[in-house]
N, C-alpha and C positions, 0 to 999 in steps of 0.2 A: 498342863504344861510341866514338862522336868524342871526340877529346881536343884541347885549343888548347894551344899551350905556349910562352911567353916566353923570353928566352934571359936577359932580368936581369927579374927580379921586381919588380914597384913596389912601395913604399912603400904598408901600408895604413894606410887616414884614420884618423883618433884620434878616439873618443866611436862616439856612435853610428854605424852605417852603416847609410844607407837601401840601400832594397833596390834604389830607381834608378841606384844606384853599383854593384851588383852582378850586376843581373838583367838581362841587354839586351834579352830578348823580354817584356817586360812586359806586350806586347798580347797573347800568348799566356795570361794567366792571369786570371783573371775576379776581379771586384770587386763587396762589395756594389751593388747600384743609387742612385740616388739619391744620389753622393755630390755633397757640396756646395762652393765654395772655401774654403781657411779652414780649415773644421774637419774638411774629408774624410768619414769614416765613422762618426765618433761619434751622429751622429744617432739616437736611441733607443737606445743603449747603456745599460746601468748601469755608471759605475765600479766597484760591489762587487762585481760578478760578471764580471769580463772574459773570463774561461773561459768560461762558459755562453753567455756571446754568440759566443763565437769557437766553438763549438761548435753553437750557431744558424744562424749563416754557413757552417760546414763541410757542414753536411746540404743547403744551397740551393746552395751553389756547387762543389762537389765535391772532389777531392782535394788539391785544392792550389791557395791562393786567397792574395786580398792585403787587406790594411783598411790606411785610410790615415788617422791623425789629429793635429791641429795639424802638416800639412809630412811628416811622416815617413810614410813606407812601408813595412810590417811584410809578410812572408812565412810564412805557413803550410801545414803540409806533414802530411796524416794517409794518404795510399793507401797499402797495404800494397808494392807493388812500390819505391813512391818513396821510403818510408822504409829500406827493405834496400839499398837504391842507397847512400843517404848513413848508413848504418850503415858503410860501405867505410873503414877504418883509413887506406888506404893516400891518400886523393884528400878524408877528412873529419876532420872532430874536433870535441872541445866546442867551445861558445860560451858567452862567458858575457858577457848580455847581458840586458836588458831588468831583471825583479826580481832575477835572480841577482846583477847587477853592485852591482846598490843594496845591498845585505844586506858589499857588501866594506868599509864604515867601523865595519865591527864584526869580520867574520869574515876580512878580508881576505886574506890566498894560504892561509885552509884551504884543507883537500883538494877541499871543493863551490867555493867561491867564487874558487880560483886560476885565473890565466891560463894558457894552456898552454908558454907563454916560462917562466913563474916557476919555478924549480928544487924548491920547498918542497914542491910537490904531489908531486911522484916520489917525494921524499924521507921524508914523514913515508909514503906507500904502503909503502913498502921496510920502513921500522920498524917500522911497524904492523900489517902484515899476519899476522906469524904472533897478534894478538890475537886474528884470527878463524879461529886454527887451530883441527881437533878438539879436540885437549886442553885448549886456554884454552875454549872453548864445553863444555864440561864442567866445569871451575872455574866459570864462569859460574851453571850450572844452577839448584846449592844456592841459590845470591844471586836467582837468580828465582823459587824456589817460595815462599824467605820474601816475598819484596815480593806474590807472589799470594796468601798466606795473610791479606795486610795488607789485600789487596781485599775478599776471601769474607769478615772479620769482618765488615767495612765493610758489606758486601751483607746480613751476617745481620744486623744491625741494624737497617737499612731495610727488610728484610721483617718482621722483629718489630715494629715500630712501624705495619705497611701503609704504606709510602712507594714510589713507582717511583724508580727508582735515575736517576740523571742517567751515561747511558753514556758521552758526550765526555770530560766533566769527570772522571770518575771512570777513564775511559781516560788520560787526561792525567798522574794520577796515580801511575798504573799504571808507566807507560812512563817517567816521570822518574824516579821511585824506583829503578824496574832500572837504568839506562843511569847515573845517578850515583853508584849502591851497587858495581855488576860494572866499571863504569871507572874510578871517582874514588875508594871510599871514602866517598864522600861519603852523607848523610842529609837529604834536605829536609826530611822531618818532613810530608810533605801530606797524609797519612790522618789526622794529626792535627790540621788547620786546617780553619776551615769556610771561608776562601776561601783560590780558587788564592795560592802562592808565590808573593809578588813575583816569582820569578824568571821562572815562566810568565806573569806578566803583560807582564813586561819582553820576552818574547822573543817574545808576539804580539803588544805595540807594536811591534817592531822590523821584525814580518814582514809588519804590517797599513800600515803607512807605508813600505816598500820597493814594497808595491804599488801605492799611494797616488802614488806618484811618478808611474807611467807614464801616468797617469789626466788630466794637467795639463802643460800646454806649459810646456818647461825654462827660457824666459822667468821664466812669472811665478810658478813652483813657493814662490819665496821670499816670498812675498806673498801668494798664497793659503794655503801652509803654514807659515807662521810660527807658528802655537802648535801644528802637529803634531812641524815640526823641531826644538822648546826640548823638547818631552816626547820625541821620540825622541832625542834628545844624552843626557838623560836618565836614559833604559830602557838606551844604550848604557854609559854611563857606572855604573851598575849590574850591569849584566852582567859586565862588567872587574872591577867591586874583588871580584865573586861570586869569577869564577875565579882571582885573583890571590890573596887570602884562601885558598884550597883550594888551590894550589900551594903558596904560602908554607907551609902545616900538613903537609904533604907532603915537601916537604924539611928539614923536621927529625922528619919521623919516617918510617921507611920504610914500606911499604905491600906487599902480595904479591902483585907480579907484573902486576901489572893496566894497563890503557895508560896511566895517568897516569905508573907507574914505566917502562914503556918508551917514554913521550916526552922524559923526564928525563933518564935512565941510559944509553939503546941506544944504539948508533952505527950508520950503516948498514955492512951487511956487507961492503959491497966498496970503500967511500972512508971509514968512518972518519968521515962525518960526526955531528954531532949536532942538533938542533932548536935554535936559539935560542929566548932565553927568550918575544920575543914571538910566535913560533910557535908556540908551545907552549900560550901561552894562546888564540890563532885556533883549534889544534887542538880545547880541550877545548871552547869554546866550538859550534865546528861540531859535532860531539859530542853535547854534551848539547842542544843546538837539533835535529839531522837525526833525533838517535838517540832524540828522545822524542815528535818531532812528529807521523812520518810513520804510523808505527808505529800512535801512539793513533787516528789516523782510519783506519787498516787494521783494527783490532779492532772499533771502532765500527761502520763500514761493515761487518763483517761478524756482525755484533749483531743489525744491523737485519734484516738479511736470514736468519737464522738464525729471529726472532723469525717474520719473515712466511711462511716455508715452514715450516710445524712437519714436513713429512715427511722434510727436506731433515735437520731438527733430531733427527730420530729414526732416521736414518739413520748420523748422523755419533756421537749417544749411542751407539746397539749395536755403533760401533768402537770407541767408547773403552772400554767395557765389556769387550769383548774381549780388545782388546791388553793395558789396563793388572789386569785380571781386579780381584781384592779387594788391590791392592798399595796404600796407603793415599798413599801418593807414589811417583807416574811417575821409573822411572828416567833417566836422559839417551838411554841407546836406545830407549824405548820412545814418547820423542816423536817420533823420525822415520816409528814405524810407523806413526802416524796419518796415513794416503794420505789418507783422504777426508776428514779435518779439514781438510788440508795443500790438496785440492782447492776446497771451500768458502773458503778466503783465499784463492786464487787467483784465480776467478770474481768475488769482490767486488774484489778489484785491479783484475782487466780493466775492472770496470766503474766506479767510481770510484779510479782509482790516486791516491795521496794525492800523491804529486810530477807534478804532473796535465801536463807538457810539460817537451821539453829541447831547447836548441839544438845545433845543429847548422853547422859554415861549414868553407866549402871551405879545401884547405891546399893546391891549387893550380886554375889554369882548367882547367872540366872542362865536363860538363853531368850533369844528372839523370835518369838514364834515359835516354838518351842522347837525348829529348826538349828541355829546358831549359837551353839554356845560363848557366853561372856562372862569374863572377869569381874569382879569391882573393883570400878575404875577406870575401865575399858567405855569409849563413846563413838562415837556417826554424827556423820555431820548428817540433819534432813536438811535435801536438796528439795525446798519448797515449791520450786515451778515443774519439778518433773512432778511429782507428786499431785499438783493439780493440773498435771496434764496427762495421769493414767487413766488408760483407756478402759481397763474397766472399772472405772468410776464415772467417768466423766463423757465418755463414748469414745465414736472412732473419727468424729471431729472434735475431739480437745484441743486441737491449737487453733479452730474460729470462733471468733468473739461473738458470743450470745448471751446478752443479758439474762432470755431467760431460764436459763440455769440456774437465776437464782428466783424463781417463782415460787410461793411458799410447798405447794405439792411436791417440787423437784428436790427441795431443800430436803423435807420431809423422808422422802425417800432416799438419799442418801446415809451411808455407814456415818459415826462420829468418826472426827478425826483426820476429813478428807480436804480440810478447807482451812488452811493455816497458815496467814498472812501476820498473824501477832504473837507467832510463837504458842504457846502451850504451857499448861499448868499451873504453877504458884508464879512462877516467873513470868509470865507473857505480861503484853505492854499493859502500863495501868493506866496510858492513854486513851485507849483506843478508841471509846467512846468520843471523847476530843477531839481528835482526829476525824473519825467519823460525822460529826456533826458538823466540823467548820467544811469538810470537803463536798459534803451535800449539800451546805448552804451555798458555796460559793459555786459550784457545777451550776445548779440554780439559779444563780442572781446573772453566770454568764448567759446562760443558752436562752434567757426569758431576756436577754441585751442585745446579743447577736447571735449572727448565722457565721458560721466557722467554715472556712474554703483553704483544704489541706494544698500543700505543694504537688505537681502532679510530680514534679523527680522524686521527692523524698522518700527515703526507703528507712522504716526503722531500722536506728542503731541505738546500741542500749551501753551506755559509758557505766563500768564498773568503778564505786570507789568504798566497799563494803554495802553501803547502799546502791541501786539503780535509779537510774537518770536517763529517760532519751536524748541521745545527743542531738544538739543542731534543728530542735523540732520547731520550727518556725510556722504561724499559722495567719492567713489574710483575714479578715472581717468583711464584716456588712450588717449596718445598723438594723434590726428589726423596727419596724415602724408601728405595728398594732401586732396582738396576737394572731396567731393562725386559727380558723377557725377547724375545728376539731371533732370527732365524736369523743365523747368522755371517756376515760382511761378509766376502764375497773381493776383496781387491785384488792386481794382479799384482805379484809382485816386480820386474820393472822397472820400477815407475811410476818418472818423474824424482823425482831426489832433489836430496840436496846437489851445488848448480852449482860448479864451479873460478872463482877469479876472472880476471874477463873481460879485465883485465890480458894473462894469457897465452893467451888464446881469441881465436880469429879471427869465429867466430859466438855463437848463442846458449850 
């Protein structure tokens, strides 16, 4: 691959960077048609849906395309080769840019929102990493089957009454309660309100007006959002006395173990550092925002599609039947044996990943593919569902849901690189695992509870607000009364399993 290299580095521009500053073959990369002066590409866009549109223009213009609105030039990147190119540690890195950057007057140098200069993101990594060791995800466990038992009454109640359960909202719930009870200590109390926690309101103000920004020239943002920017000062200002009230309770009483006590207490291992106090609260705030958000539309999305393949649904029942036999609660091993639960939340990942793109910008002049030459400094947004939905990776049915695509042979045979739901590199989520586990537990505890009966109107729609959510996904019940009887499900002992963090991995 060509490589350009400077002997002193310039200086990169401050704010945004157009891709005209970065890209110098610009003619080499195609652009909606039709665009106009002035406003560039917005032309028939929806602000509410920016992803869906960027994902319109992906399928018409192919791997790697440009949209240009109010002056600015944005770069989008989903081919499977061009994104394993700038997967490269050595020549790439985060970006954080476009909504991520907006979410930093609330969340500022946490671990998702910090610049790669900033020292606090290595930092609280180091401390916090062993949170998502085996043994802490085993203390975790208990704290999640209670917050699932808090779901299933909730659910029996709504079938006693004939009601369809509202699965977003009720995901929402799900997923706050675990990540505030196994990290914080903390108790929102949401299975006891009939509406969402201020706090989830506050935190989809936050994340519905981060996107909101990019939607409107930096000009006149102050003037067209003027009473979304007084409500989001707000939701922020909200959000702060939440965590600093639960810090504060926290250091006068100790707590066991959990990451709130090692953002406090830990020092990293090899300097001795500690978290300051207002990292501390960036941390729990990134936390309980990434750690409940992504999550409840990973579950949801795969609700829906459970609901719509009942074979897919009877498939993944006669494993859990199986594995967890008449044990009235799944041990902590017994949720990793769920392969083909574990496969079904994969397959809906690929196909709506809840953290739906991640930047990407060079960390010095290179090109992509040895095709496109770039600056340092110069970034792409990867557009993560075209990506797993290129055809030649994935076939020429990539937009139908088949679990097994994720069977360990099919895995196997795929390039690195092609499957990228937590981001990539040093940076990607140091949840994941977390996430992973409570969402195969609780897929689990539902489908071995009931039989899920979709709405025949319902048509996926997929509500953008930095994260994805199905909107309005409502779903009917019916008690299962003994297991199905089954032939046994064989899955290989090597299916993948738990990933290392990608910290110390050079690929997937």
């Amino acid at each position: 691959m060509a490589e350009t290299t400077t002997a002193t580095p310039t200086a990169l521009p401050k704010g945004f960077r157009d891709a005209e500053q970065g890209w110098p073959r610009l003619d080499l990369i195609p652009h909606p048609p039709r665009r106009v002066p002035l406003l560039g590409d917005v032309i028939g866009a929806d602000r509410r849906t920016p992803l869906q549109d960027s994902l319109r223009y992906a399928r018409q213009l192919g791997p790697i395309f440009r949209r240009k609105a109010f002056g600015k030039e944005f770069m989008f990147v989903w081919g499977a080769d061009l994104v394993a190119d700038m997967a490269d540690e050595s020549r790439f890195a985060k970006h954080v840019g476009l909504g991520v950057a907006n979410l930093r007057p609330v969340a500022g140098d946490g671990l998702f929102t910090a610049y790669n200069h900033e020292p606090n993101w290595q930092l609280a990594h180091d401390v916090l990493a062993p949170g998502f060791s085996r043994e802490a995800m085993e203390g975790y466990h208990p704290m999640m089957l209670s917050v699932a038992e808090r779901l299933t009454d909730h659910w029996d109640r709504e079938l006693a009454a004939g009601r369809a359960v509202d699965v977003p909202g009720d995901m929402t719930k799900l997923t706050l309660e675990t990540i505030a009870r196994t990290g914080f200590g903390h108790d929102f109390g949401s299975f006891e309100r009939d509406r969402p926690h201020p706090f989830v309101t506050s935190m989809v103000g936050t994340l519905s007006y981060a996107q909101r920004l990019n939607s409107v020239p930096a000009p006149l943002a102050p003037l067209l959002l003027r009473t979304a920017t007084r409500r989001n000062e707000a939701d922020i200002a909200y959000l702060n006395r939440t965590v600093d009230d639960l810090v504060r309770t926290r250091r006068t009483a100790s707590g066991d173990g959990d990451l709130l006590d090692r953002m406090l207490d830990t020092t990293h291992p090899e300097t001795g550092e500690r978290l300051s106090a207002e990292n501390v609260r960036r941390q729990v705030i990134t936390f309980l925002v990434a750690g409940h958000e992504t999550t409840s539309g990973s579950l949801s999305f795969a609700l829906h599609y459970l609901a719509r393949h009942p074979d897919v649904a009877a498939r993944a029942r006669a494993e859990i039947d199986q594995v967890w036999g008449d044990a009235e609660i799944p041990a902590y091993d017994q949720v990793a044996k769920l392969r083909y639960v574990r496969r079904v939340l994969d397959e809906s990942l690929r196909l709506w990943p809840t953290a739906p793109a991640y930047a990407r910008e060079a960390t010095r002049d290179t090109e992509v593919a040895g095709v496109h030459p770039v600056r340092r400094g110069a970034w792409a947004l990867i557009l993560t569902p075209m990506l797993h939905r290129d055809p030649e990776v994935w076939g020429a049915d990539a937009e139908e849901f088949d679990p097994d695509r994720f069977d360990a042979k099919a895995v196997r045979s795929r390039a690195p690189h092609t499957f990228k739901p937590w981001g990539t590199g040093a940076r990607a989520c140091i949840g994941r695992q977390f996430a992973l586990h409570e969402a195969t537990l609780v897929l689990g505890l539902l489908l071995r509870r009931y039989e899920l009966r979709p709405d025949p109107a319902y048509r996926l729609r997929v509500t953008e607000r930095l994260t994805l959510m199905p909107e309005g996904l409502r779903l009917h019940l019916d008690r299962r009364t003994a297991p199905a009887t089954a032939a046994p499900v064989v899955v290989a002992d090597d299916s993948p399993s738990e990933a290392r963090c990608p910290v110390h991995r050079a690929d997937d």
